[in-house]
C-alpha positions in Angstrom: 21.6 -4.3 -10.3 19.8 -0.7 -11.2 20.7 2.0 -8.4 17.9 2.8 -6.2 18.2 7.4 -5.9 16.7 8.5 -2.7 14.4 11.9 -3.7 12.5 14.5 -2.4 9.5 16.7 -4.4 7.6 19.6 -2.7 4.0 19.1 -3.6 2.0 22.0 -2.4 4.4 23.1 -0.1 5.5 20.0 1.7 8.4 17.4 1.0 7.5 14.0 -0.2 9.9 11.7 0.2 10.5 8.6 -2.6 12.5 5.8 -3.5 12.8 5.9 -7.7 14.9 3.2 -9.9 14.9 1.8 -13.5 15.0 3.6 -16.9 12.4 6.3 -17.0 11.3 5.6 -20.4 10.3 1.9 -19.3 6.5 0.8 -17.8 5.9 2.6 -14.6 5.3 0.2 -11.5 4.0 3.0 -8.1 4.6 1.0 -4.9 1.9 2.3 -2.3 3.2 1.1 1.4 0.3 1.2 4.1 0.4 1.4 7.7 2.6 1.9 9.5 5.1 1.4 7.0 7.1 3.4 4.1 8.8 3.1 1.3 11.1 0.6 3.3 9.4 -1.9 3.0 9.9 -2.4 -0.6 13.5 -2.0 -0.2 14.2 -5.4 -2.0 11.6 -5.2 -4.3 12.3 -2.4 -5.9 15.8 -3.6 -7.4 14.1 -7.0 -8.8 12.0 -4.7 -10.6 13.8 -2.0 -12.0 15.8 -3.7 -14.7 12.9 -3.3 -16.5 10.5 -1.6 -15.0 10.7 2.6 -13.7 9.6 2.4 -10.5 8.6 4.6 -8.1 7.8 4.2 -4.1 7.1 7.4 -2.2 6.2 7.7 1.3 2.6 9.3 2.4 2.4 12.1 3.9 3.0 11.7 7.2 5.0 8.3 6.9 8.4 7.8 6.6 10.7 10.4 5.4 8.2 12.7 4.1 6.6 15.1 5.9 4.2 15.5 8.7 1.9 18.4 9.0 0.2 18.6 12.2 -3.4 18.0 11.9 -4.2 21.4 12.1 -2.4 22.4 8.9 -3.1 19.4 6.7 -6.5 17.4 6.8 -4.9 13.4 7.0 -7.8 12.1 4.9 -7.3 8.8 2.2 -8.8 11.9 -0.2 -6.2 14.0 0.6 -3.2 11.5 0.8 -4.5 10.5 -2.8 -3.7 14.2 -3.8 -0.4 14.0 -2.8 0.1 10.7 -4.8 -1.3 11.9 -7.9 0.7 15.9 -7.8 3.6 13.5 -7.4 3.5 11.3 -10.5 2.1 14.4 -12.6 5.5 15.9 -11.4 7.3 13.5 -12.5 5.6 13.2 -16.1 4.1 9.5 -15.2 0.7 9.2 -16.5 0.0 5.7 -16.4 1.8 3.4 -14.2 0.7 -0.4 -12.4 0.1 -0.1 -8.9 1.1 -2.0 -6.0 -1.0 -1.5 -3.2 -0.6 -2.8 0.3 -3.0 -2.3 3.4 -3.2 1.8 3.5 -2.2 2.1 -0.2 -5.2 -0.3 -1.3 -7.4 2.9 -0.7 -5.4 5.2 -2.0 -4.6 3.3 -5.3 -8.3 2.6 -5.3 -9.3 6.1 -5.6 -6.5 6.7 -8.1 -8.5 3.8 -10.4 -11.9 5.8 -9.6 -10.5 9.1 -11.2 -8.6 8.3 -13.8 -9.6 5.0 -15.1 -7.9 4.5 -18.4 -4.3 5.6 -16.2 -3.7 1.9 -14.6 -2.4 -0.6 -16.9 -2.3 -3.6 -13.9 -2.4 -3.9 -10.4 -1.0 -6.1 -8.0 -2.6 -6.3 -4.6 -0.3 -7.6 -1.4 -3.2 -7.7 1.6 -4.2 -4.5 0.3 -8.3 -4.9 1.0 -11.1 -4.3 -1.3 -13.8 -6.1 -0.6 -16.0 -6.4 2.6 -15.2 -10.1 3.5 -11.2 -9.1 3.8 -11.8 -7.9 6.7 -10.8 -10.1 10.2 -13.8 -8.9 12.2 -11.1 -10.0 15.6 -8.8 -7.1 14.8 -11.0 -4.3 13.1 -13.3 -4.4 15.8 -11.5 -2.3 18.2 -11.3 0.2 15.0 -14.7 0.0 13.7 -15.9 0.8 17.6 -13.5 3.6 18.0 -15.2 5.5 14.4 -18.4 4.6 16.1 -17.2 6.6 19.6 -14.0 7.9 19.3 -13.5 9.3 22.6 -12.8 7.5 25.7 -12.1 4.1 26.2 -12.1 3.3 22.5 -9.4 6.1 21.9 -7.4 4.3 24.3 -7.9 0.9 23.0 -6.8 2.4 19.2 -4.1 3.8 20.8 -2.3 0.2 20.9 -2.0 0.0 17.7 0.8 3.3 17.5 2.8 0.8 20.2 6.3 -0.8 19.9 4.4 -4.7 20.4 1.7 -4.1 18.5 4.0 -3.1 15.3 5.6 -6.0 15.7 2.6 -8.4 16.1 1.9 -7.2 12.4 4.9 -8.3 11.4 5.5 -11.5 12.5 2.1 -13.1 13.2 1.3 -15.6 10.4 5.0 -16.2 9.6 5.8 -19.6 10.3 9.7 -18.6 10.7 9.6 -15.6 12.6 12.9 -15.1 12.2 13.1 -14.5 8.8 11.9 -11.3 9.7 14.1 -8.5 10.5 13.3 -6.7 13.7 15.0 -3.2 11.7 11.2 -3.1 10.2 9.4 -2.5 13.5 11.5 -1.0 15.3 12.0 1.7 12.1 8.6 1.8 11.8 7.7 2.5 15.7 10.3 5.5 15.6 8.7 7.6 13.0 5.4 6.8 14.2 6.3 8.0 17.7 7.1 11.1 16.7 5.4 14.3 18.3 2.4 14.7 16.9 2.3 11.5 14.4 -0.6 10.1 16.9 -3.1 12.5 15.9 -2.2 11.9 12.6 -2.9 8.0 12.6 -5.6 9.1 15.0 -7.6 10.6 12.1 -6.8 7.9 9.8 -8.0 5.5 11.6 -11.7 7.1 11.5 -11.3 7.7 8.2 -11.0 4.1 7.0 -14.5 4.2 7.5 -14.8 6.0 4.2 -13.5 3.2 2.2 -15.8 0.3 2.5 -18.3 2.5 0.2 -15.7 3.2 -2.2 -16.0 -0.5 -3.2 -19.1 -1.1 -5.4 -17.3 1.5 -7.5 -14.3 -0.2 -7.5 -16.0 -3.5 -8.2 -17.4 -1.8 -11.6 -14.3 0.1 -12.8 -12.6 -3.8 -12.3 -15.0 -4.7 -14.7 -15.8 -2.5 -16.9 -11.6 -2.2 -17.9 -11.0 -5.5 -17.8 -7.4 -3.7 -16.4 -5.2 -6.9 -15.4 -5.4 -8.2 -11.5 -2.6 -9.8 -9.5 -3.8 -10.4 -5.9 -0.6 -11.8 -4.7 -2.0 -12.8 -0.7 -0.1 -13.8 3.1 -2.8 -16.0 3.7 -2.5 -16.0 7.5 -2.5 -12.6 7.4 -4.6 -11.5 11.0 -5.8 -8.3 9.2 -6.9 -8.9 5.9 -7.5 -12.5 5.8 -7.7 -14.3 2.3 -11.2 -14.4 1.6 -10.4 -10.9 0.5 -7.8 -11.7 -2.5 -10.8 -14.8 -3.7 -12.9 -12.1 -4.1 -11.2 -10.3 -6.9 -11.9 -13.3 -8.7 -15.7 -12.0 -8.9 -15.1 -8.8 -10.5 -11.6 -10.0 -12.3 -12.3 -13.1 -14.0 -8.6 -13.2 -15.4 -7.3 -12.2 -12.3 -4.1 -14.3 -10.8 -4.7 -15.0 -7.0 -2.0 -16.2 -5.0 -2.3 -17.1 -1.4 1.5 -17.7 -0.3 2.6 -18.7 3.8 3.2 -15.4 5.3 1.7 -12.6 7.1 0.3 -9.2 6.7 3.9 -8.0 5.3 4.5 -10.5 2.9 7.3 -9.3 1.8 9.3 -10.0 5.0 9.2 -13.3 4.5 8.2 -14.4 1.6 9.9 -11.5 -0.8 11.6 -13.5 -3.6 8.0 -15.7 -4.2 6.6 -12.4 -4.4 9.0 -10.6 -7.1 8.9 -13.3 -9.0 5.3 -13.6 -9.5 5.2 -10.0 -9.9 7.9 -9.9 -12.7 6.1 -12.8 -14.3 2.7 -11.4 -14.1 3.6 -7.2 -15.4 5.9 -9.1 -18.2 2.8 -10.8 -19.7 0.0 -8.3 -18.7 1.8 -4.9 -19.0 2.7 -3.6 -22.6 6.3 -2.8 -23.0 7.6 0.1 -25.6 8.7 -1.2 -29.2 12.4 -1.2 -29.3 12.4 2.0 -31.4 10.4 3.8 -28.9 
């Protein structure tokens, strides 16, 4: 099994925390976590990978173990989070890489496609939205309304969301067996987002999603026109992005491989070996690997 080194890199003068395994001369795979995650959640995934594979899971700016800038000293924008992501691979030296995106990392992975195009060689989407009919009208309601008015009674209804109940309703709605789900996931997750200041930060987020939706006609030509390779691997009782959203890839895809697989929003809770394993089988065909005298 490949050791998994815990790093940190200052980009523009704050401290990015990733998770980084496998030989660095091997295909890069990025890992983009979404809300209100890290890079703990691909904590397993990482080490099926890396045999092979250099991967490479940071934490966002204001997630996880990185840092988090007030919003008056860093503008929390999908933009500006996409920044971040792209200083940090140029760091490193990785210029092309497969993506996979989850949730908040869909958006940010999609605007890494939309300026660079020729730097993806796949992606693999886990409930990481990009079409219009992922979204589960019942829960991004209270979200849409609050970008409409966000004062008032729809701050405090968005405000839920940053609660100890309502990060473990994302976790274990959809999963047959609950407990196959370890309660060290929300509970982690609830403690960094409680910290002072992190609700103004998820605050702004939040109406910034509204940003993304027009981002995806683009998206749905750059799928197209390089014909780069699509794994939409899906928890098709996810409440959030429900699985209309991994069909649709097909539209823009033709080749791509949709899976939707008994689980949840975080698939990989409970479903994480049926995952990898799809994964591994899809890079290994779709993803060049270097000549042996390379």
């Amino acid at each position: 099994m490949s050791n998994v080194h815990y790093r940190y890199a200052t980009i523009d003068g704050h401290q990015l925390f990733y998770r980084e395994a496998g030989p660095r001369n091997a295909p890069a795979v990025v890992l983009l976590h979404g809300f209100p995650a890290s890079s703990f959640m691909f904590r397993d995934l990482i080490t099926t990978l890396a045999d092979r594979y250099h991967v490479i899971a940071p934490d966002h700016l204001g997630f996880g173990l990185s840092d988090a800038p007030p919003v008056e000293q860093f503008d929390y924008t999908f933009d500006a989070l996409t920044d971040v992501t792209v200083a940090l691979l140029a760091e490193l030296g990785v210029m092309r890489c497969a993506i996979y995106v989850h949730d908040y990392g869909a958006p940010i992975g999609w605007r890494m496609a939309l300026r660079h195009p020729d730097a993806l060689t796949a992606i693999v989407t886990q409930n990481g939205n990009g079409y219009d009919v992922g979204f589960v009208e019942s829960f991004w309601k209270t979200i849409w309304d609050y970008q409409s008015h966000p004062e008032g009674e729809q701050e405090a209804a968005i405000r839920a969301a940053l609660t100890l109940d309502l990060t473990r309703w994302q976790y274990v709605t959809g999963v047959s067996d609950q407990t196959l789900v370890s309660p060290d996931t929300w509970h982690h997750d609830h403690a960094l987002l409680s910290r002072p200041g992190n609700d103004l930060i998820q605050l702004q987020l939040f109406r910034d999603y509204a940003t993304n939706p027009p981002l995806y006609p683009a998206l749905h030509d750059y799928l197209r026109a390089s014909g780069v390779p699509v794994l939409a691997v899906w928890g098709k009782n996810d409440p959030i992005f429900g699985p209309d959203g991994a069909r649709a890839f097909a539209q823009d895809s033709p080749g791509a491989e949709i899976h939707l697989l008994e689980g949840g929003h975080f698939l990989l809770e409970s479903a994480g070996e049926q995952v990898a394993t799809l994964m591994r089988s899809f890079l290994d065909r779709r993803v060049p690997q270097p000549s042996a005298s390379a």
